[in-house]
N, C-alpha and C positions, 0 to 999 in steps of 0.2 A: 503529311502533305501540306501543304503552303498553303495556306489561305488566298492568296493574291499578292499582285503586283504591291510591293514597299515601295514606293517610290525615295521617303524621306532616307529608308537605309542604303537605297543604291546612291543617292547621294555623300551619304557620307562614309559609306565604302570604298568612292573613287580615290583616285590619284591625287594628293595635291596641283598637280598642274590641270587638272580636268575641275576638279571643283574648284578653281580659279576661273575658268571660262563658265563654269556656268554662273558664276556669282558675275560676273561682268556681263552674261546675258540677261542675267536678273535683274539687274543695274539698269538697261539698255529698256527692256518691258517696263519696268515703274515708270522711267523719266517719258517714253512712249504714251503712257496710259496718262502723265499729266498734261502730258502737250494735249491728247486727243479730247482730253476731258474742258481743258480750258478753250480749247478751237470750236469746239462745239458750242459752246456760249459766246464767244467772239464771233462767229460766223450769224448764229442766228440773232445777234443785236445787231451787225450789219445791214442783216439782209428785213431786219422791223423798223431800222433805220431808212433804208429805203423806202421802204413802204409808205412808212410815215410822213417824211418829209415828202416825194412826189405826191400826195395826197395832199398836205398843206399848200406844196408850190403851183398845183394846177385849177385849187381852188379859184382862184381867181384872186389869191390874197397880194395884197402892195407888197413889192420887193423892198422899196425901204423899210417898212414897217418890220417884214419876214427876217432881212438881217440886222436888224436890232434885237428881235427876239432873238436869231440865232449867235448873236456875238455877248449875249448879256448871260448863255452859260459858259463861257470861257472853256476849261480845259474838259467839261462835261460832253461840248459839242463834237463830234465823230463822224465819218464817213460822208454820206451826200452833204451834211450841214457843213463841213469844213469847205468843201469842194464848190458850192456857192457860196458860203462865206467869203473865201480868197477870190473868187471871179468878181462879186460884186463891188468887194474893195477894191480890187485893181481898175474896175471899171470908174466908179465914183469917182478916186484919186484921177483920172488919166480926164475925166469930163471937167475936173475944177482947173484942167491946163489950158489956157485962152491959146484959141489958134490950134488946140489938138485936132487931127485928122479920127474922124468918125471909124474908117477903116481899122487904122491902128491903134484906134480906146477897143473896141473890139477883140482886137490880137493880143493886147494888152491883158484883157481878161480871161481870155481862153487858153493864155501860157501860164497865167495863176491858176486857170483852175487843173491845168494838167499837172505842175507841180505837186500842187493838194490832191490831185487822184493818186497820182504814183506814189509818195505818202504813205496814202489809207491805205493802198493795195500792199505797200510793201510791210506793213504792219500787221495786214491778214497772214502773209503770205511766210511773215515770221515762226522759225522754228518748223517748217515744214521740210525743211529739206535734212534737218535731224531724223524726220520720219524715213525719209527715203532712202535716207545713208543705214537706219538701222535695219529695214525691209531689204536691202539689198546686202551686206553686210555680214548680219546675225547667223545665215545658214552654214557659212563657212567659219564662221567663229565657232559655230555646233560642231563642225564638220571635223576642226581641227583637235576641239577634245574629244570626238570620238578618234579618229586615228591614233592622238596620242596614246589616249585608255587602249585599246585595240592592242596597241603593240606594247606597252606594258603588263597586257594579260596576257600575250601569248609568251614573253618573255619570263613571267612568271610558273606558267605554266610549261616551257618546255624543262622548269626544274624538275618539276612531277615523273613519275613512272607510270602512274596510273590515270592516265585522262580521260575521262566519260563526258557525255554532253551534261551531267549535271554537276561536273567542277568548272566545263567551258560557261553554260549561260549565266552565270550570275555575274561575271568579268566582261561577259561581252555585252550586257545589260545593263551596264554599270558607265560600260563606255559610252552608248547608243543613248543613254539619257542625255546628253549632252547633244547632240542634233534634233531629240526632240524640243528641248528649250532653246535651242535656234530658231526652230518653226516658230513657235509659240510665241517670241518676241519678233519674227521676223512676219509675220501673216497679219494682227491688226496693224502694224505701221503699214505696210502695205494697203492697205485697206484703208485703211486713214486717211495718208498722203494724197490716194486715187481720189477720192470724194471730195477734199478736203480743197486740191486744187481744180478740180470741176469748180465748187464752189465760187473760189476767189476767181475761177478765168467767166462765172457768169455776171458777177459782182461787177468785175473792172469792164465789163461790155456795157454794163448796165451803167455806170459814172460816163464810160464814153458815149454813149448816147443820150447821156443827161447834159454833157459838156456843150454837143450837137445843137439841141432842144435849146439850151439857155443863151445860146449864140447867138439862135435866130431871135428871140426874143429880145436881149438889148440890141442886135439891129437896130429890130425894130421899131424901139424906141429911141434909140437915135434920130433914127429918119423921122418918127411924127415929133419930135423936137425942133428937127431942123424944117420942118412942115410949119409947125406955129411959130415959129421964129422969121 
């Protein structure tokens, strides 16, 4: 009697064209498992990013002061820091134009900072859709080496005289491994991808409401400019 499921020998019992697809779903899970591994530390430096810098910028700290700090780490700076980074420069540059219109220094900043949001998001938002192509994908990649295996074990087997269910399952076992490592690469990408762009669509609400927030603010100081002025 059998101890249990082999897994390793139904592998290497299949078909060349079936142990082809699973090795390509194999393929499919690793590269899955680094995107997932690396998203998860991209997402949550993001989102401490946030944290952090809305903490610094409500404190009450000078915005010149704040983007000199934030322009003195060059390619370190990320997410909200890029995103007032580019606004406050567009803004500065557009205030040292004599005769600029308050309105449009404004507009000026708020198209820099949307460039810089779409950016960061699309930087998040990187390698995500490798996840969803493989969560949608992989089950019929499984799917295909089991039909192939399936019809080369019944093909081998209708040379037999003598066919019992214990010459059919180890063929049909053999095939059926093969839609199981479909699942198997196709469930955490799926899983991934769903969380992963929850994340980035909380993220990019969150930039846009910062864009909002920082709009009103050099208004504002527009206006008490053109007040003591």
């Amino acid at each position: 009697m059998n101890g249990g499921l082999n897994v390793f020998k139904l592998v290497t019992d299949a078909s060349i064209p079936v142990q082809l697809v699973m090795l390509l779903l194999l393929v499919f899970s690793f590269l899955s498992w680094v995107i997932i591994i690396r998203k998860y530390s991209q997402m949550k430096i993001a989102h401490d990013n946030a944290e952090s810098f809305e903490e610094r910028f409500w404190s009450g700290a000078d915005l010149a002061g704040l983007y000199r700090e934030v322009s003195a780490r060059g390619d370190h700076a990320h997410g909200l820091d890029n995103v007032f980074e580019a606004g406050f420069r567009e803004f500065a540059r557009q205030r040292k134009s004599r005769g600029s219109d308050p309105a449009r220094v404004v507009e000026g900043a708020e198209r820099a900072m949307r460039v810089a949001g779409t950016r960061e998001i699309g930087k998040l938002e990187q390698n995500l859709e490798f996840l969803a192509n493989v969560g949608s994908i992989s089950p019929y990649v499984g799917l295909f080496g089991t039909v192939w295996g399936i019809m080369g074990a019944f093909q081998g087997l209708g040379e037999m005289k003598d066919v019992t269910i214990s010459v059919v399952a180890p063929h049909i076992s053999e095939a059926l491994i093969a839609t199981a490592m479909g699942l198997f690469a196709a469930i955490p990408a799926v899983w991934a991808y769903n969380r992963y762009a929850n994340k980035v669509e909380r993220i990019a609400s969150r930039y846009e409401v910062f864009q909002e927030e920082f709009s009103s603010v050099l208004q504002r100081q527009i206006q008490s400019s053109d007040d003591l002025a």
